[in-house]
DOLO-678431 format. One record per residue (C-alpha): residue number from 0; z, y, x. Coordinates in nm, 3 decimals. Layout:
# residues N
<node><seq>NUM</seq><pz>Z</pz><py>Y</py><px>X</px></node>
...
//
This chain:
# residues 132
<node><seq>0</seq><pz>0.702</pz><py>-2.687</py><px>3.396</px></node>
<node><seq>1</seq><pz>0.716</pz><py>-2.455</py><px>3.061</px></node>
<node><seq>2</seq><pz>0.675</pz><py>-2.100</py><px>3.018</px></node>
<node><seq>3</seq><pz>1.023</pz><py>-1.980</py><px>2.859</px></node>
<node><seq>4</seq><pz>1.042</pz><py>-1.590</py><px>2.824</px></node>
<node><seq>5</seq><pz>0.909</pz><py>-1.302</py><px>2.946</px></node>
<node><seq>6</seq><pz>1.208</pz><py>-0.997</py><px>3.012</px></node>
<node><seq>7</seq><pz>1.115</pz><py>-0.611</py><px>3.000</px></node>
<node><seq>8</seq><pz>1.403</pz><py>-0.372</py><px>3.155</px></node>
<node><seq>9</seq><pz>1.517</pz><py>-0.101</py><px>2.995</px></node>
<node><seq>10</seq><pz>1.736</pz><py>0.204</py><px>2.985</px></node>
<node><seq>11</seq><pz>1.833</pz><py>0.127</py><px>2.640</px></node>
<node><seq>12</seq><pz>1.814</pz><py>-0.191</py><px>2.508</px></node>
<node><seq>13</seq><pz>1.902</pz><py>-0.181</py><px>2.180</px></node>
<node><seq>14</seq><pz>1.641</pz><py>0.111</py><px>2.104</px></node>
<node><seq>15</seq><pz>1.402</pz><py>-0.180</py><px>2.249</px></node>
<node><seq>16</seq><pz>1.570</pz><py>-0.501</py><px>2.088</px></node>
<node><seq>17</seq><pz>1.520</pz><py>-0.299</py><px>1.739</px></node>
<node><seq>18</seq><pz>1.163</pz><py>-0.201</py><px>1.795</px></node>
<node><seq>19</seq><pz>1.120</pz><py>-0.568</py><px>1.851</px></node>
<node><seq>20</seq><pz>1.314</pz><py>-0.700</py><px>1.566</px></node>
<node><seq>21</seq><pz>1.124</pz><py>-0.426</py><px>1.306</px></node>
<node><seq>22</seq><pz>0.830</pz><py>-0.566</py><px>1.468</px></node>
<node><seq>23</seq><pz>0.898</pz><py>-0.911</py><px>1.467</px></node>
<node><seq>24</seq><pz>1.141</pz><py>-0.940</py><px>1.140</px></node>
<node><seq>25</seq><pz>1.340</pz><py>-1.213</py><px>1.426</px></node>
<node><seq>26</seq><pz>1.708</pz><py>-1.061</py><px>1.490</px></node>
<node><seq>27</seq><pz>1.742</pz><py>-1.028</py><px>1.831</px></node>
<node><seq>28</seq><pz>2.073</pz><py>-1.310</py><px>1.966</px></node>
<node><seq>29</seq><pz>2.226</pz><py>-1.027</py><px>2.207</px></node>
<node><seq>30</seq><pz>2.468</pz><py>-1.225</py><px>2.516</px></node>
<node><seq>31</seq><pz>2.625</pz><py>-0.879</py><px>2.566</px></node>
<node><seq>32</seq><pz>2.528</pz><py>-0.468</py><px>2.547</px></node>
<node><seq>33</seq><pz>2.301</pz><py>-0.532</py><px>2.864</px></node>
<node><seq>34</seq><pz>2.088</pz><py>-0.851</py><px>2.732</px></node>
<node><seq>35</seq><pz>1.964</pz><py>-0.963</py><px>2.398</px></node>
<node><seq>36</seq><pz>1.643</pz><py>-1.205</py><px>2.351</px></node>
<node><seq>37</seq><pz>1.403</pz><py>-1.225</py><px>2.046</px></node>
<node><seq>38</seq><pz>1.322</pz><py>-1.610</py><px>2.033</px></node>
<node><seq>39</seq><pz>1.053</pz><py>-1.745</py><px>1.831</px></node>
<node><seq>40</seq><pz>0.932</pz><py>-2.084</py><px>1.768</px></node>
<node><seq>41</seq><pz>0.698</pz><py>-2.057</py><px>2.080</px></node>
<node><seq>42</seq><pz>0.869</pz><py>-1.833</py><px>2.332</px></node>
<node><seq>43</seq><pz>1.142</pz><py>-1.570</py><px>2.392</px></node>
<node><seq>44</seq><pz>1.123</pz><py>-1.208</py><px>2.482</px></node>
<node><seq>45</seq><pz>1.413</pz><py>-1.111</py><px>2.652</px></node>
<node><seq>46</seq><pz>1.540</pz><py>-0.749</py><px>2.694</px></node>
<node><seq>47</seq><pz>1.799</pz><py>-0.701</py><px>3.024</px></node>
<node><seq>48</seq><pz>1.917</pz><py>-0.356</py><px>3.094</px></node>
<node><seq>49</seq><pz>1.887</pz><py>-0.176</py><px>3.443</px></node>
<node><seq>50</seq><pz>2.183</pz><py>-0.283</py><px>3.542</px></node>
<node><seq>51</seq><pz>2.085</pz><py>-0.647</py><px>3.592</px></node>
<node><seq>52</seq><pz>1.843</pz><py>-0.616</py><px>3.791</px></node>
<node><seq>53</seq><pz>2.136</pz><py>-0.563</py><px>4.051</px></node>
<node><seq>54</seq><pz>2.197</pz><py>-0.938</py><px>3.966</px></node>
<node><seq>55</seq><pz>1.865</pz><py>-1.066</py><px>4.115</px></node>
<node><seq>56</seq><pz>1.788</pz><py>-0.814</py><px>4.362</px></node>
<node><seq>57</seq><pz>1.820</pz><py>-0.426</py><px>4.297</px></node>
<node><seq>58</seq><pz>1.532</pz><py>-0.169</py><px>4.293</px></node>
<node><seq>59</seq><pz>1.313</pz><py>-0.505</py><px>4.202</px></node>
<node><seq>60</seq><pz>1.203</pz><py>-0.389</py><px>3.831</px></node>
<node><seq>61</seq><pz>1.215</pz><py>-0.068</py><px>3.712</px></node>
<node><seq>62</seq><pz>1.184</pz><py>0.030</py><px>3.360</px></node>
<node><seq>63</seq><pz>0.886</pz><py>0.181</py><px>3.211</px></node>
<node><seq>64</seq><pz>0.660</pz><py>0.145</py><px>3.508</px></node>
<node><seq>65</seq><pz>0.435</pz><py>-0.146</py><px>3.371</px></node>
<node><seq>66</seq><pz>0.082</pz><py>-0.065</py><px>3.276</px></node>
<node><seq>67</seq><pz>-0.059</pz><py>-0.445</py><px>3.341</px></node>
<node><seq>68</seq><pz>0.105</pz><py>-0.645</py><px>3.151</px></node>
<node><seq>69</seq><pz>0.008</pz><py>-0.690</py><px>2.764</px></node>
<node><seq>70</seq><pz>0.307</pz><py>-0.881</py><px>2.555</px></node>
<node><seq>71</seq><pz>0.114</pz><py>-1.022</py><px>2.237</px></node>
<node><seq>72</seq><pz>0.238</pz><py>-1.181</py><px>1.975</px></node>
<node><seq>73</seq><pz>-0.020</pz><py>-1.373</py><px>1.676</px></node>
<node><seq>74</seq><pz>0.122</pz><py>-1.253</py><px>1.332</px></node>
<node><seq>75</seq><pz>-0.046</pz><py>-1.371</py><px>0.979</px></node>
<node><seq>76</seq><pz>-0.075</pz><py>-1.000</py><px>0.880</px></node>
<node><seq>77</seq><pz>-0.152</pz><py>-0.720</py><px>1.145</px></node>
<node><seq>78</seq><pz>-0.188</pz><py>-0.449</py><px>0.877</px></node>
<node><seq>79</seq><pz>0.174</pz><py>-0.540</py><px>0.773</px></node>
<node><seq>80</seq><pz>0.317</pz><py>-0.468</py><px>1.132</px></node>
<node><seq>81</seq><pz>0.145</pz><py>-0.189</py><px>1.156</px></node>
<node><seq>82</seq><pz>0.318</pz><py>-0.040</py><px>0.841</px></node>
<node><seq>83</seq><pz>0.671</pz><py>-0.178</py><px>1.005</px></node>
<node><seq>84</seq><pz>0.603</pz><py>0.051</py><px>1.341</px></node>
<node><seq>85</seq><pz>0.550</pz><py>0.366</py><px>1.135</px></node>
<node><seq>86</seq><pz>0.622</pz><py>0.607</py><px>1.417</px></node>
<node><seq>87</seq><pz>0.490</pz><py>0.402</py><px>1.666</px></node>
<node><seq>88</seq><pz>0.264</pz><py>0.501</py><px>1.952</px></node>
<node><seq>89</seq><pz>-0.112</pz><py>0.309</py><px>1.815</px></node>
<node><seq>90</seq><pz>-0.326</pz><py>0.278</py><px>2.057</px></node>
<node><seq>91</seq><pz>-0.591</pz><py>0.090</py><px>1.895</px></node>
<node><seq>92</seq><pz>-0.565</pz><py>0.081</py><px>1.468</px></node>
<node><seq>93</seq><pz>-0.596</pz><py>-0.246</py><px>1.299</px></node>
<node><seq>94</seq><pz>-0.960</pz><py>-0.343</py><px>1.403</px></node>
<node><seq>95</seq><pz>-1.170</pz><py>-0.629</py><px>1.376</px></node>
<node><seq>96</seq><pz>-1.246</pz><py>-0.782</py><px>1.793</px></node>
<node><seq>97</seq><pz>-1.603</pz><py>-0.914</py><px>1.891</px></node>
<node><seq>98</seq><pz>-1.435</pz><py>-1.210</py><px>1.895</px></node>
<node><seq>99</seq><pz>-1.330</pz><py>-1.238</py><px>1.550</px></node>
<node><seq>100</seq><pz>-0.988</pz><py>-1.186</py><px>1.578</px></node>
<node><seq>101</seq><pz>-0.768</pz><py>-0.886</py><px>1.401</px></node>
<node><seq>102</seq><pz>-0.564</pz><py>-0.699</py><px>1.637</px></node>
<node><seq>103</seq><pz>-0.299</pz><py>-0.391</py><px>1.637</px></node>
<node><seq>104</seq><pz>-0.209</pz><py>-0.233</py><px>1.970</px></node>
<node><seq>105</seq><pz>0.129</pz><py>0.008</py><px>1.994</px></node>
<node><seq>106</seq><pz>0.312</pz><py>0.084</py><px>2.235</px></node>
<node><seq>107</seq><pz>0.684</pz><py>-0.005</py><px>2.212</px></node>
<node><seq>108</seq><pz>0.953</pz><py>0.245</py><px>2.294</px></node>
<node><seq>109</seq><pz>0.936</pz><py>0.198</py><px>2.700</px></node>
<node><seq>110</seq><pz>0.554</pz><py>0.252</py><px>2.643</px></node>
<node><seq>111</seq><pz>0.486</pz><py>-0.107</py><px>2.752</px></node>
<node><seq>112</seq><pz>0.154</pz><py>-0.242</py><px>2.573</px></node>
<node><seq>113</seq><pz>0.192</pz><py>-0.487</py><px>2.263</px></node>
<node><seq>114</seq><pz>-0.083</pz><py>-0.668</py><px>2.117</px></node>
<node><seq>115</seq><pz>-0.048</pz><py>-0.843</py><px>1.754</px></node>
<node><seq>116</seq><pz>-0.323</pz><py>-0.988</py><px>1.630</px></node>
<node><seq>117</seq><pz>-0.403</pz><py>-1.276</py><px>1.372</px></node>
<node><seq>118</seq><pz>-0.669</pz><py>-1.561</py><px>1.474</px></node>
<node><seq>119</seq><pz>-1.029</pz><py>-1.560</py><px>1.332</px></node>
<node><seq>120</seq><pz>-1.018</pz><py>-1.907</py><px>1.328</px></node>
<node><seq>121</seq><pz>-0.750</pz><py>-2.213</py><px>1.475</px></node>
<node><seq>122</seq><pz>-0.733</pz><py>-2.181</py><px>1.848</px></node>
<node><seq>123</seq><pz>-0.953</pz><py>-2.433</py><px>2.026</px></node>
<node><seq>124</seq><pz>-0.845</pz><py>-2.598</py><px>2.348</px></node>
<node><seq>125</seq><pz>-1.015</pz><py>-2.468</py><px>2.698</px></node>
<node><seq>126</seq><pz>-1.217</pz><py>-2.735</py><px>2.796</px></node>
<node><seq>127</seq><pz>-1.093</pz><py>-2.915</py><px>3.095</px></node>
<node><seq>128</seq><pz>-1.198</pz><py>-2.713</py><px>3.479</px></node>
<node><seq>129</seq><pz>-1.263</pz><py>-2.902</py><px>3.762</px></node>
<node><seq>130</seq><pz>-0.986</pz><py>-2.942</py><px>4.015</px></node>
<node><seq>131</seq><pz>-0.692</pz><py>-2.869</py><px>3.830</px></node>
//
């Protein structure tokens, strides 16, 4: 199995697709007004209108409601996106983590969280767990 996308509905999605393109500097591939998808070289982040959620099972997603989901994305300069989202809601300003890493946190246009942040150092593999 592989992890392909993750979708956020929307009201509007091309106020969305653009905040995510400005962000991103990808151009979003749109399949029509009600769908477009920011793909990068490790996943996709798709944006579907309201009106397809009628396609999988209305009243199943509503837009603007999450508060538990964090979409991240690693970029090589965080202070650089941050200039990009002028206007943006920041939540947390370019700071330095415990961890070592440098991370930006806005909120995008449908207030849904957004993390980008650049590595301290190369990501290490979790060491194996028992059972899995």
């Amino acid at each position: 199995m592989d992890f392909v996308s993750i979708r956020i509905i929307t009201t509007d999605v091309a106020r969305l697709a653009g905040f995510y393109e400005r962000a991103t500097g990808v151009d979003a591939t749109w399949a029509n007004e009600d769908f477009a998808e920011i793909r990068t070289s490790t996943g996709t982040l798709a944006v579907g209108s309201i009106r397809t959620v009628a396609s999988f099972a209305a009243g199943s997603a509503e837009p603007g409601a999450n508060r538990s989901v964090i979409v991240e994305f690693e970029v090589d300069d965080v202070e650089g996106v941050h200039a990009k989202l002028a206007g943006a809601e920041v939540v947390q300003e370019p700071t330095t983590m415990p961890w070592g890493n440098r991370s930006l946190l806005v909120r995008d246009p449908d207030g849904n969280l957004v993390n980008f942040f650049r590595r301290a150092t190369p990501a290490v593999p979790s060491p194996a767990r028992p059972g899995l």
